[in-house]
C-alpha angles and dihedrals in degrees: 000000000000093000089053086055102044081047093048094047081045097056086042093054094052095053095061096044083063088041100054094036083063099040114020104082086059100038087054094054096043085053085049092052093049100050087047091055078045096058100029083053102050086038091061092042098065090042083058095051091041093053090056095050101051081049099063086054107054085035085059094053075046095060105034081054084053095051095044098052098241104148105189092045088061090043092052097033092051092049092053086052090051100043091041107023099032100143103037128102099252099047089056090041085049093047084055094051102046081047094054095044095046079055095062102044086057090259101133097164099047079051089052103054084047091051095039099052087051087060091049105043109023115097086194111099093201094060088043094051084048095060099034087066088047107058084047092061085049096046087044081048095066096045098250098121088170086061093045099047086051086073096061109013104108092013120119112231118239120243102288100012093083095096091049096047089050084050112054086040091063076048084053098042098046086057091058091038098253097134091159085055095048092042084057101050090033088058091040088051087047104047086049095057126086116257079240103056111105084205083069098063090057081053092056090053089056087054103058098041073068097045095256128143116182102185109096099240121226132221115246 
């Protein structure tokens, strides 16, 4: 019985030895492969998470300088965001927000590198649609429409910015006297936007300055 068994392990043993000799090499390397995209992948991982660590830091130097006012905090916090942390959420939140205040403050070329370096570097459409809107309120702002509609004219709105974009180009096309064209975009906008949006009713009053009604009317 026990020889049968010796014989039987031995057959057994053989066969994997053919087995692996034909296999192994491959099956070796396939097992190395897969550890390194293991690691690679946990190691990048933790430099992601790093890198967004290091960046709510320095964001938060970058906010505290906004609400106090220190202008020159904000501008070199928000460099070093951009030069170390380019690619992360809160550098491309931070760039908005520099633009916006910038805005505010009557600095529309300082607003447009910080809009304009969101378009280039952000991989968010969101944040992409967002100051793409805005440089074409600076840009209508300073009375140049063909500029403008250069932001948003042959982009493709994100989810949930479609009404916005139709809007601001009725805006767009009333500055250069294409009221066809505005009452296009401005129904389009409308029709886009929930019954509920306060935003909806300025639209209606777009509308009839250009003796639109949107609102199907109904026999008595």
């Amino acid at each position: 019985m026990a020889t049968h068994l010796d014989l039987e392990e031995q057959e057994q043993l053989d066969q994997f030895k053919h087995f692996w000799s034909r296999w192994g090499n491959l099956i070796t390397g396939l097992l190395t492969v897969i550890l390194l995209i293991y690691a690679g992948w946990n190691g990048w991982n933790y430099w992601q998470q790093r890198q967004a660590t290091q960046a709510a830091v320095l964001y938060d130097t970058f906010e505290k300088a906004v609400r106090g006012k220190d202008d020159k905090l904000m501008s070199r916090s928000l460099s070093d965001l951009q030069s170390q942390f380019p690619k992360t959420t809160a550098t491309q939140q931070a760039a908005l927000l520099a633009a916006r205040v910038y805005t505010d403050k009557g600095e529309l070329g300082e607003a447009e590198k910080s809009f304009v370096w969101v378009i280039d570097q952000s991989a968010d459409d969101g944040y992409v649609a967002l100051a793409r809107l805005r440089m074409s309120a600076i840009d209508l702002e300073r009375k140049n429409p063909a500029k403008a509609q250069t932001w948003l004219a042959g982009q493709k709105a994100p989810v949930g910015f479609e009404a916005l974009y139709d809007d601001r180009l009725g805006d767009i096309a009333m500055l250069q006297g294409k009221k066809e064209e505005a009452k296009t975009h401005f129904l389009s906008a409308w029709k886009a936007m929930e019954e509920k949006n306060e935003y909806r009713r300025l639209i209606e009053v777009k509308l009839a300055a250009l003796g639109v009604n949107p609102r199907p009317t109904t026999s008595p």
